[in-house]
N, C-alpha and C positions, 0 to 999 in steps of 0.2 A: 402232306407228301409222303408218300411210302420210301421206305428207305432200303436199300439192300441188306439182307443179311448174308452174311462170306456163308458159304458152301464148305467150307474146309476152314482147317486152324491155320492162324499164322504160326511158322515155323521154320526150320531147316530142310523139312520134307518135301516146300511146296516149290524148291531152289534148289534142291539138293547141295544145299551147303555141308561144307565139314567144318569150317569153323566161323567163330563171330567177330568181327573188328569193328561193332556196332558203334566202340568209342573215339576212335578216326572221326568221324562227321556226323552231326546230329544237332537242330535246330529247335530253341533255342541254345539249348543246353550245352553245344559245344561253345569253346571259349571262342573260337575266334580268331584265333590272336595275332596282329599285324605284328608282332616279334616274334621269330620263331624260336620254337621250344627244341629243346635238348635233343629229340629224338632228328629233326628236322633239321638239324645242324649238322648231325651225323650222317645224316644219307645225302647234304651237300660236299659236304668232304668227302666222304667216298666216293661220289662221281666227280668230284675236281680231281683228286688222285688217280681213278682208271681213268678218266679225259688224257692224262697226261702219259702214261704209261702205257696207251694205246697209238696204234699208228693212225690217229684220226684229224684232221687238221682242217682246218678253216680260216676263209681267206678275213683278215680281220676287219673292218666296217671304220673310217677313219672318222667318217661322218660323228662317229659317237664320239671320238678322245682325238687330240690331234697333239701326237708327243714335239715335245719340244727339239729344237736342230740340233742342240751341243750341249743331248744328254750326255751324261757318262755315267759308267760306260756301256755302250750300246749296249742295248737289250732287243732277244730276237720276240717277234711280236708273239703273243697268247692267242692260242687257239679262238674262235670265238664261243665256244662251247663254256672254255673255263672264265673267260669274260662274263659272261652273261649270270655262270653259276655263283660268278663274286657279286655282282650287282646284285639278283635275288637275295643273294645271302643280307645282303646290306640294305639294300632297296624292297622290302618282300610285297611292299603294296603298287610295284610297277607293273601295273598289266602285259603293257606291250612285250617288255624281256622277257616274261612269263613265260607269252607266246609264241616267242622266237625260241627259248630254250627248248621246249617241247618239241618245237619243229625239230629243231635241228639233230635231238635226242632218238626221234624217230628216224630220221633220216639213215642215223648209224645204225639203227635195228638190233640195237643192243636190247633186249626185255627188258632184263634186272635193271638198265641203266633208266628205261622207259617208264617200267612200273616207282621206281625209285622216286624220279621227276614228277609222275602223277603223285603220288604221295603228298610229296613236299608242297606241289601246287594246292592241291585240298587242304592243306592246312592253312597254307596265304588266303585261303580263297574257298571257305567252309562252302558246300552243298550250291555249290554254283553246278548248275545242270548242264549247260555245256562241255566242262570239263567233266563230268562224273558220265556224260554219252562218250567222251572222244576215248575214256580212259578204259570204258565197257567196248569200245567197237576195238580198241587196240589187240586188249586179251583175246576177243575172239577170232581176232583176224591170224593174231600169232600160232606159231607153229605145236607149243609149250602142252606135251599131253594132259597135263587137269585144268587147259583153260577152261574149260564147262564148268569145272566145279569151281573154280576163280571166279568166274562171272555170274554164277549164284550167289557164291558168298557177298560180292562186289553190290549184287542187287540187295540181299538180305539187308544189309550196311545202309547201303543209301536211302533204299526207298520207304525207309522206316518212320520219316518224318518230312520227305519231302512233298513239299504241295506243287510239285511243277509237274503238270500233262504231258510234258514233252519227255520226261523220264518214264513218266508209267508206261508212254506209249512206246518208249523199247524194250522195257520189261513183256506189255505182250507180245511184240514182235517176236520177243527170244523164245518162247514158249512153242510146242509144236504139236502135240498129240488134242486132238478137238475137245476133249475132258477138261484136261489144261488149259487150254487154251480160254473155255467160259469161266473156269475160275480165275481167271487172269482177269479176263476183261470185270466181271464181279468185283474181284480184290480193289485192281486199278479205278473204278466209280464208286465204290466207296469211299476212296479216299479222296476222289479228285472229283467228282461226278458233277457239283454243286459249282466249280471253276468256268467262269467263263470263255475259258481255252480249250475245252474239254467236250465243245460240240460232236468236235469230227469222231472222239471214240463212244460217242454214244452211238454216231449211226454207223460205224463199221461193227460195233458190237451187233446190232439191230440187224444189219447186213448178215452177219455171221449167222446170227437166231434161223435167219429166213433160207438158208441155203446149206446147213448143217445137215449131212446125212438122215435119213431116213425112220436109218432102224436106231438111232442114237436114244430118239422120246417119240410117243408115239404122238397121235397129231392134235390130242388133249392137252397133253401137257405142254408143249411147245409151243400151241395156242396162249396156254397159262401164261407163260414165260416171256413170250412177244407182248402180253397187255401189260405186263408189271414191266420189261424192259421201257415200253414206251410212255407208261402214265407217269413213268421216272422221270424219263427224257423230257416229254415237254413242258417239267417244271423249271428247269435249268433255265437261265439267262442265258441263253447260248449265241451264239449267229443261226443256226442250224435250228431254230424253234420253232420255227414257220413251216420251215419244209417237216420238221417230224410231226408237227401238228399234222399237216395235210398227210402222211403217210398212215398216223394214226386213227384218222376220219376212217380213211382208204378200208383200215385193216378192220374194223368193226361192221362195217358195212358190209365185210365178207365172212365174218367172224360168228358175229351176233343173232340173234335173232331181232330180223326186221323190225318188229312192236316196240323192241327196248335200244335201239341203237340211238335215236334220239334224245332220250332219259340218260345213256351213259354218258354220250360226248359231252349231250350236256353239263354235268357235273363235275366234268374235267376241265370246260374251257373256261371258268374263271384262275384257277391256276394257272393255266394257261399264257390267259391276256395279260396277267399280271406278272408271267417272267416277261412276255413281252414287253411290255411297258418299261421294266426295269434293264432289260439291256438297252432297251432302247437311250434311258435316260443317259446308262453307263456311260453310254458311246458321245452324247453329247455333252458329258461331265471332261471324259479323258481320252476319246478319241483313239489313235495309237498307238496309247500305251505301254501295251503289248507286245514285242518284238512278233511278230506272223511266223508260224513253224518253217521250217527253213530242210529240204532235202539233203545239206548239206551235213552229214552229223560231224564230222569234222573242224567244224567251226567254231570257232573256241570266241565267248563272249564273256569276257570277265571286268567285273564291277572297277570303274573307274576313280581316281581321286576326282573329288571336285575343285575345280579354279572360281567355282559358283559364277561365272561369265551368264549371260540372262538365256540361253539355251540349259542351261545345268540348273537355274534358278525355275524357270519352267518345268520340268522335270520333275521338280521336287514339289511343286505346284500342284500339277495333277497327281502326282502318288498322293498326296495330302487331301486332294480332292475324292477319289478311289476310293480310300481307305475311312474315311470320315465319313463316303458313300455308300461303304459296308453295314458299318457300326449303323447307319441311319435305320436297319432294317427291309431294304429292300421291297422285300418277299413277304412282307407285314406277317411275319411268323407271329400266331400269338405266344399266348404263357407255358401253355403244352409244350411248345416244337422249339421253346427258346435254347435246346443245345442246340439246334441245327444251327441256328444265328450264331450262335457262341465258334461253333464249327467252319463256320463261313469264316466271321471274323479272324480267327487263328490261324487260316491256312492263309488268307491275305496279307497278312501281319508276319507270318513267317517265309511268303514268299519277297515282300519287301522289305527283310533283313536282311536278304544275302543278293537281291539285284539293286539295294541301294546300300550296302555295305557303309561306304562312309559318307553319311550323308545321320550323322550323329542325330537330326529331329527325327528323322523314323524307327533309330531303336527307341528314342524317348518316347514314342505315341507308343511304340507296342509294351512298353512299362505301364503307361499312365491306364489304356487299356485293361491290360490284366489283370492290374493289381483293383482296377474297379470293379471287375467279375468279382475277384477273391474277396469283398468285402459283398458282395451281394447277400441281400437277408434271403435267408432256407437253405442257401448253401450246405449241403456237408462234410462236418467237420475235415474230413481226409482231401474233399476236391479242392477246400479252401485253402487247405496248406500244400497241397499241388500246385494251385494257382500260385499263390506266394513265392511258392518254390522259381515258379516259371517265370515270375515277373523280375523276378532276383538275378533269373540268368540273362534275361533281356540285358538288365542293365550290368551287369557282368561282364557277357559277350561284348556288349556296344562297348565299353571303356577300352577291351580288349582292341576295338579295329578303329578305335576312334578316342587313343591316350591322350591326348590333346584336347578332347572335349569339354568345356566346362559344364553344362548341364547336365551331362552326361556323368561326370566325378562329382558334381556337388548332391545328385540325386544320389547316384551310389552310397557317397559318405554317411549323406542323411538317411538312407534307409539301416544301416549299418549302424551309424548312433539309434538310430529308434532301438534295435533290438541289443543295445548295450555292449552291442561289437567295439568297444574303444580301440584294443590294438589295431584293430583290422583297418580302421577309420583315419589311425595313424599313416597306417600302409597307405590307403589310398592319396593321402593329401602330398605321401612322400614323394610316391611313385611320379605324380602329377605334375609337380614343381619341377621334379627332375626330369621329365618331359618336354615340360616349356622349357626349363634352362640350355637343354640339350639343343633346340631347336633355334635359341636366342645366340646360343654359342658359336652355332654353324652359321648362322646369319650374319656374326659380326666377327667369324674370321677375319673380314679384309682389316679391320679393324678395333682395337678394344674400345667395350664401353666408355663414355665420359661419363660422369656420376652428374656432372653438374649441368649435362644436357637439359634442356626446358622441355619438358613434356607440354606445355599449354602456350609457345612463341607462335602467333600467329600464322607465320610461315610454314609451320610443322603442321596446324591443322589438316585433317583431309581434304583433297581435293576430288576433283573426279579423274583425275589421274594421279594417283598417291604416289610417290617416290620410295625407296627401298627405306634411307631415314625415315620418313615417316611414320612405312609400315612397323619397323623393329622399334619405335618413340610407344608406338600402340601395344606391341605385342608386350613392352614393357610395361605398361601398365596394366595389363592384362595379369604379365607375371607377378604384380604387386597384389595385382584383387585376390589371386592363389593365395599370397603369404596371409593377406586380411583376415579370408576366410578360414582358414587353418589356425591363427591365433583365437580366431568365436569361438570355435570349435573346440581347444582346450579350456581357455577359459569358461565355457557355459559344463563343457560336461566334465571335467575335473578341478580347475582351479584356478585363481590369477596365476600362481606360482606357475602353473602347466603351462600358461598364457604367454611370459615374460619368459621362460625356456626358449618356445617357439621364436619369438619377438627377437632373442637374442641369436639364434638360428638365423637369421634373415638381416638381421643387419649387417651379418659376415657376407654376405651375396653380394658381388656387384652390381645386378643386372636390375635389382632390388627399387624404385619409388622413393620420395617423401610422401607418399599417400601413404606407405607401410609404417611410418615415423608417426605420421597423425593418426593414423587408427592408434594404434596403440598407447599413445598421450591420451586422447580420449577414451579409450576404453581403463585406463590407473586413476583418470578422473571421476568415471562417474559410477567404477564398481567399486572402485577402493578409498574414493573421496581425498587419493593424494593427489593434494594438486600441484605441489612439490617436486613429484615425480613427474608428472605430468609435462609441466615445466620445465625439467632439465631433458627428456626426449625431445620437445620440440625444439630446445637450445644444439644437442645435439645433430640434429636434423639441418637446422643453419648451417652447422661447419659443416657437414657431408654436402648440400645444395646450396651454395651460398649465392646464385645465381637462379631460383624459383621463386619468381614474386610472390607467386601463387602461393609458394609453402609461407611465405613472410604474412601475405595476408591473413592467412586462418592463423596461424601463430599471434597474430595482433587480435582477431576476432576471439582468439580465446582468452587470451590477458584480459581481454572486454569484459568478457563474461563474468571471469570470476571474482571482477572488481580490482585486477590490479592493477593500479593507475599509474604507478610507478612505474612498472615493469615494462607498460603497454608504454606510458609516453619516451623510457628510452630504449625499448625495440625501434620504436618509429623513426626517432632520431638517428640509431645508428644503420638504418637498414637504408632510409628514404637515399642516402649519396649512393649507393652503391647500386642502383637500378637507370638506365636511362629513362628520359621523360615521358612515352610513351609505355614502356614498363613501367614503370611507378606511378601510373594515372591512378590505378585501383587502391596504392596505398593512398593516396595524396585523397583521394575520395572518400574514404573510411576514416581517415582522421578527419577529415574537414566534418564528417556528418556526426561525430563523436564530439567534437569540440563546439558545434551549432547545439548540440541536445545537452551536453552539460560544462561548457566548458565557460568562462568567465566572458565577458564583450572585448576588453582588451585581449587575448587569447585569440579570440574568434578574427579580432582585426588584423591582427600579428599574422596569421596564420593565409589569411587570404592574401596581403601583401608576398608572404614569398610564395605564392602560386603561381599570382600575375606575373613574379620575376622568374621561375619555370616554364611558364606557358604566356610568351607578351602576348600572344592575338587571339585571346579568351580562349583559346580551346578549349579548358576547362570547364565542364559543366556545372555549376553548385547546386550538391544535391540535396533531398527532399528533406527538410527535418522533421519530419512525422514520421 
């Protein structure tokens, strides 16, 4: 496939930009960040302060907050402007407020208050292309004398790494003079050419080739220009393949000389057949996908949390599908053309960063991805630590819009220990904890944790409809797998001592597990061979949980182990009264299979007798002595 080469340099020339704010928005490589950053704080409060300071008022929405009858002392209601601005501020990953702020921001026709708002929005909500048209059509619509150059700079910024058609295609729109105008569409297929959304400006470019003045190229060259536009175009997966195929037939036939028009189409249409084929398949892999360009530019579409409900579970389905249908090669590019793949691949992967934002498996494929380029053999040197670079900020950026992710922060960590980053590794497992905690804190508001809650009472199990206890039973154990892993992670790459630090960090924690008690009994056992210590954690662990069978049973399965028969027969004894008989089936079982395999026949007899007095109508199963 022939490829375009730009006509002109990229620059500030071809935008007439006067300056660069290249660092605002940029994919992967911008962070991201679902908490907003210092700057982003500041341009909230200065629009909460002129909201307030202006005669601007809004009737306020009760639907959202419904104050209590015998406040005191009344208070008169908040504009809905500075409502909304507190909520973003606190809330930055709520789309909806987003989009009601923006409105209503517009509404007052304040610029500064408008541009302010876009701003802040871009950084909730990195190279979301809806918002980067509404925030371009705003400038130019304003009255503001250097909007032209604003909205060069604006494009300069944005379209620097974006892979969304729908931006290139108002970048040509802006554009006026016919010169500009091919270097646009040029620039814009370049970048975007290869996009499945990216039909329609193949043929408006194609359109423009064919109806472009006269005296612009004489009718050589523009011949030249319409075969390389078009042998471009019908390589593309497009919708529009078919019909530029048939245009292209069209144009050779009038073009060519009669003897070889046969010989050239020929040698096009297996290209051809085979974007065919391949959109074809796209569309029966993920259908659509796609949101369809939409007249409206106005329309602000900004990535959603997910509740993972089985529409949101779909979704993620086909992105996975799509994207694994990239990586497949399509386009059976060989060894030669494999940047183009590479190219394919990256602008898909960067286009479902920012329309699946929190949706933490697709920053992790475009990690797993990259960083498998970067180990590619022939590589070099400089593209490989590019690539590294990039795979770094995948998972960077995802931690950023996705704190709470575990795959997500235990990839990070571990990429991080690989390159002997320990402080940094600290940071991340800190930041992390204190994430979940913050989130276990807000959830148990209505009430504080019980320590001696049973993470494994039957009742707590999941259901197919979980209960809120339930959910925060799980997330707490979830929070405990955090502390687990943060304790390997000192101990393997600096010390037990680093280990037992950690360990001691986490026992202060309410929200904390006996699963964090037991890692770390076993981890003083089998790296430091105390079995001593060992032992007195798990004793430990009793008095904090003294109501988790479950901890009583591995605390007995590990006296087992180490052969202490003492220990193990009076844990048993003084644990077995303190469980009802349906809890204490799993100890009552473990001893009875302990005492069948080495325990004396009187013993054995003793032992079955008070079972039958625990359980009169056999309930009890006697289990396997092998």
């Amino acid at each position: 496939m022939q490829s375009f080469v730009p006509h002109f340099p990229l620059g500030n020339e071809d935008f007439g930009a006067t300056r660069d704010n290249s660092s605002a928005s940029s994919a992967p490589n911008d962070d991201g960040k679902t908490q907003l950053t210092e700057d982003q704080i500041k341009i909230l409060h200065k629009l909460m302060h002129s909201s307030q300071s202006q005669e601007i008022h809004f009737e306020p929405d009760h639907s959202y907050r419904q104050l209590p009858q015998d406040t005191k002392p009344q208070v008169a209601p908040r504009p809905r402007t500075a409502w909304l601005q507190t909520r973003v501020h606190e809330k930055p990953r709520d789309a909806e407020s987003w989009i009601e702020l923006i409105s209503l921001v517009r509404v007052a026709k304040d610029h500064d208050k408008i541009v302010d708002t876009y701003e802040a929005a871009l950084q909730a909500f990195p190279n979301t292309p809806s918002l980067q048209i509404s925030y371009l059509m705003h400038v130019s619509e304003s009255s503001v004398p250097t909007k032209w150059q604003t909205v060069a700079t604006l494009l300069n910024r944005f379209l620097k790494t974006s892979p969304f058609p729908e931006l290139w295609r108002f970048y040509i729109s802006h554009v006026s003079a016919h010169g500009t105008v091919r270097k646009a569409y040029e620039f814009a297929l370049n970048h975007v050419g290869h996009d499945p959304e990216s039909g329609d400006i193949w043929s408006d470019y194609i359109h423009f080739l064919k109806t472009v003045e006269a005296d612009i190229w004489n009718e050589g060259c523009q011949t030249d220009i319409l075969r390389m536009a078009y042998q471009c175009a019908i390589q593309a997966p497009t919708a529009h393949a078919n019909k530029l195929w048939q245009q292209y037939c069209e144009f050779e036939a009038a073009a060519a000389d009669p003897q070889s028009v046969e010989k050239i189409i020929a040698a096009h249409q297996v290209v051809h057949t085979q974007a065919c084929k391949a959109y074809g398949a796209l569309q029966a892999c993920v259908g659509d996908l796609f949101s369809a360009p939409t007249a409206d530019q106005d329309l602000l579409r900004l990535p959603r949390v997910p509740i993972f409900f089985a529409d949101e579970k779909a979704l993620m389905s086909k992105w996975r599908q799509y994207l694994k249908w990239e990586e497949g090669n399509p386009l059976s590019y060989d060894d030669h053309a494999r940047s183009r793949l590479y190219t394919r691949v990256q602008a898909a992967y960067r286009k479902a960063v920012v329309l699946m934002r929190f949706y933490p498996e697709v920053w992790y494929m475009a990690y797993a991805w990259t960083n498998l380029v970067a180990n590619e053999p022939g590589l070099p040197d400089s593209k490989r630590e590019e690539k590294k670079d990039e795979a770094m900020e995948y998972l960077k950026s995802g931690v950023h819009a996705n704190p709470r992710s575990f795959v997500l922060n235990f990839a990070y960590a571990e990429v991080l220990e690989e390159a002997n980053d320990l402080p940094a590794v600290h940071d991340v497992y800190q930041t992390f904890i204190s994430a979940l905690r913050t989130e276990l804190e807000a959830e148990g508001s209505q009430g504080s944790p019980v320590t001696g809650t049973s993470l494994d009472d039957p009742s707590s199990q999941p259901s197919k409809f979980m209960g809120k206890a339930d959910m925060k039973d799980d997330k707490r154990t979830q929070f405990g797998t955090a502390w687990i892993m943060y304790m390997r992670f000192a101990r393997r790459a600096e010390s037990s001592k680093a280990a037992r630090d950690v360990f001691s960090k986490a026992r202060k924690d309410n929200w904390v597990t006996w699963k964090v008690y037991e890692a770390a009994a076993l981890m003083e056992y089998h790296c430091t061979k105390a079995a001593d210590v060992a032992t007195r954690i798990f004793h430990k662990a009793m008095e904090k949980f003294p109501t988790e069978e479950q901890l009583a049973l591995q605390y007995l399965e590990f006296l087992i182990s180490i052969n202490d028969d003492s220990n193990a027969r009076a844990l048993f004894e003084r644990v077995i009264a303190m469980f009802a008989p349906e809890k204490a089936r799993v100890l009552w079982n473990r001893w009875m299979r302990y005492e069948y395999q080495y325990g004396t026949f009187p013993a054995t007899q003793e032992l079955e007798k008070r079972i039958a007095q625990v359980y009169p109508n056999g309930q009890m199963q006697v289990p396997s002595c092998v």
